[in-house]
C-alpha positions as a Python dict, from the first residue, in 0.01 Angstrom:
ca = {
    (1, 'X'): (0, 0, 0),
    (2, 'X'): (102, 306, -91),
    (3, 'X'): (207, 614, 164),
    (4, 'X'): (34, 935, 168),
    (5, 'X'): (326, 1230, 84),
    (6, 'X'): (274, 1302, 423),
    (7, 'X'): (371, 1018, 610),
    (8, 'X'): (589, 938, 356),
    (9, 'X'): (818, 1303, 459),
    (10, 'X'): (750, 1210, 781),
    (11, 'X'): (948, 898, 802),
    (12, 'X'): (1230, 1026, 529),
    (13, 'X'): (1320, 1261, 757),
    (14, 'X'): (1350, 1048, 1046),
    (15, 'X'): (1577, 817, 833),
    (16, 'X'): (1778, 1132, 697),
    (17, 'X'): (1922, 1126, 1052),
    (18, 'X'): (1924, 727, 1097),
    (19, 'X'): (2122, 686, 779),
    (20, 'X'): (2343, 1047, 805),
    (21, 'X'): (2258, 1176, 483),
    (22, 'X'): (2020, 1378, 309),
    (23, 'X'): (1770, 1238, 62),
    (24, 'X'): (1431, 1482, 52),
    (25, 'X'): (1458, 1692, -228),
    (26, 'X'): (1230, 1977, -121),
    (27, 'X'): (1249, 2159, -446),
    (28, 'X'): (1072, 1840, -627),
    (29, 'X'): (840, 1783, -318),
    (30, 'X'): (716, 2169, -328),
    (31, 'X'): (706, 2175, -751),
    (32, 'X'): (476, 1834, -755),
    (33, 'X'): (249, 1906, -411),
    (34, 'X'): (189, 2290, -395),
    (35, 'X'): (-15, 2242, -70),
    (36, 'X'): (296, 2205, 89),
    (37, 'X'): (399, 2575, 64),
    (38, 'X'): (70, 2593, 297),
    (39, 'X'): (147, 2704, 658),
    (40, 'X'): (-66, 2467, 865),
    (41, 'X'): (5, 2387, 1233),
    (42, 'X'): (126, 2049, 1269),
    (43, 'X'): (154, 1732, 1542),
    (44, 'X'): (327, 1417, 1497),
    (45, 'X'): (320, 1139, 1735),
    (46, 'X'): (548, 822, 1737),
    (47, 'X'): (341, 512, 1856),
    (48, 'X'): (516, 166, 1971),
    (49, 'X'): (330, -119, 2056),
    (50, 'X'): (30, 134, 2092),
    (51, 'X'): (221, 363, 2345),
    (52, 'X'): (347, 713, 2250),
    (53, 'X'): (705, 680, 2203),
    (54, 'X'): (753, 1093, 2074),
    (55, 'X'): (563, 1366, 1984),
    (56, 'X'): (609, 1726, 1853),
    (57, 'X'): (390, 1985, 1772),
    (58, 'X'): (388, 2322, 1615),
    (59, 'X'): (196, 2614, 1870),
    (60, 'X'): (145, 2810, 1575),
    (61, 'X'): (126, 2765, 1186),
    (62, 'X'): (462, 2994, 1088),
    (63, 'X'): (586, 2764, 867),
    (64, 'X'): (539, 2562, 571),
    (65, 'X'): (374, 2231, 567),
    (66, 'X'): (702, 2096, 456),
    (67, 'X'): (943, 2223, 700),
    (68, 'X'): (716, 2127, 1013),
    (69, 'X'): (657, 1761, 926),
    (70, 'X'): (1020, 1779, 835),
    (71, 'X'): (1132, 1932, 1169),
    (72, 'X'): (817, 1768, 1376),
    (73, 'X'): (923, 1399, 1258),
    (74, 'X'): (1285, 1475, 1359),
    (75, 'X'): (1188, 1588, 1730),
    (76, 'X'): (935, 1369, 1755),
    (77, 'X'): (1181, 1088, 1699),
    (78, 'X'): (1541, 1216, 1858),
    (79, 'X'): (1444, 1516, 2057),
    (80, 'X'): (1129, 1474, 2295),
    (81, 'X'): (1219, 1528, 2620),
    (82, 'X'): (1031, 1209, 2754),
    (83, 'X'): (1249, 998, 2590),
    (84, 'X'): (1581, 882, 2465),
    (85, 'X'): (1661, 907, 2052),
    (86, 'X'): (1487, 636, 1906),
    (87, 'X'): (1650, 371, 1738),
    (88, 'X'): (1624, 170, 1401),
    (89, 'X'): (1469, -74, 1528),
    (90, 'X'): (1213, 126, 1676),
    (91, 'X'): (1185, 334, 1371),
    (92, 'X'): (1037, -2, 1190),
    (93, 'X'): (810, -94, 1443),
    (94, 'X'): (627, 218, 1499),
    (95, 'X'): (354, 339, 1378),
    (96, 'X'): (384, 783, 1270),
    (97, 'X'): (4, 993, 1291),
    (98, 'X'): (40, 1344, 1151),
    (99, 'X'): (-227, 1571, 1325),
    (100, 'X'): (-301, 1901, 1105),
    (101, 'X'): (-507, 2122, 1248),
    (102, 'X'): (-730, 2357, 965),
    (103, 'X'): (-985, 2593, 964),
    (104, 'X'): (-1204, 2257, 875),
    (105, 'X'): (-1121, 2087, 1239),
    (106, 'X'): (-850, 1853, 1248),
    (107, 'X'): (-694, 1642, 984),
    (108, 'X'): (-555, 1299, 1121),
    (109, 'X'): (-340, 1053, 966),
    (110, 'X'): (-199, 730, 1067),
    (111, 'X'): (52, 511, 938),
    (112, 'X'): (126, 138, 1056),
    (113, 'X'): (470, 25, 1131),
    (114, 'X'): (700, -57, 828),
    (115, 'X'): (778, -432, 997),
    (116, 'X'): (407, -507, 1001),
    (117, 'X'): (356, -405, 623),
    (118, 'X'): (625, -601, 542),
    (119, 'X'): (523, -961, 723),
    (120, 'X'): (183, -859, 535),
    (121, 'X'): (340, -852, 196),
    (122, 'X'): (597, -1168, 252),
    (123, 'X'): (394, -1393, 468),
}
């Protein structure tokens, strides 16, 4: 199953920092999905085994959708306060939501573990 481009930024910039190297190419990103220049407030919550494991949040909507699921993923995963950096391992068990919150009411989004889509598609 494919991954919203949502998610899918969400967990490419948590392995950006896993893997030590850039790979998002925001210039791409921003030319195919306009919306992303959109400043909407953001949340993203790590889950594992159904407990939060990280979470970030944006008070205000001052930046672009891009940079805050960009920046949100990364905190969420490495700098929460509640908890240590998360590992790889962790990374493929846990499961990202992405919480935007519009005019509309909020926008929610989760995505399952990459591990459990995996023994889906090979078992």
């Amino acid at each position: 199953m494919a991954r919203s481009v949502l998610i899918q930024l969400a967990r490419d910039s948590i392995a950006e920092v896993l893997e030590a190297q850039r790979t998002i190419d925001k210039k791409t990103l921003l030319e195919q999905h306009p919306l992303l220049n959109q400043k909407i407030q953001t949340q993203i919550n790590l889950y594992l085994n159904k407990k939060l494991r990280g979470s970030s949040k944006s008070d205000i909507a001052s930046h672009s959708l891009l940079e805050d699921i960009i920046r949100h993923a990364k905190k969420s995963a490495f700098e929460d306060k509640n908890f240590k950096a998360i590992s790889t391992s962790e990374y493929l068990n846990c499961e990202i939501e992405i919480l935007l919150t519009t005019n509309d009411g909020i926008i929610s989004e989760i995505d399952k573990a990459i591990l459990e889509d995996f023994k889906e598609t090979n078992f």
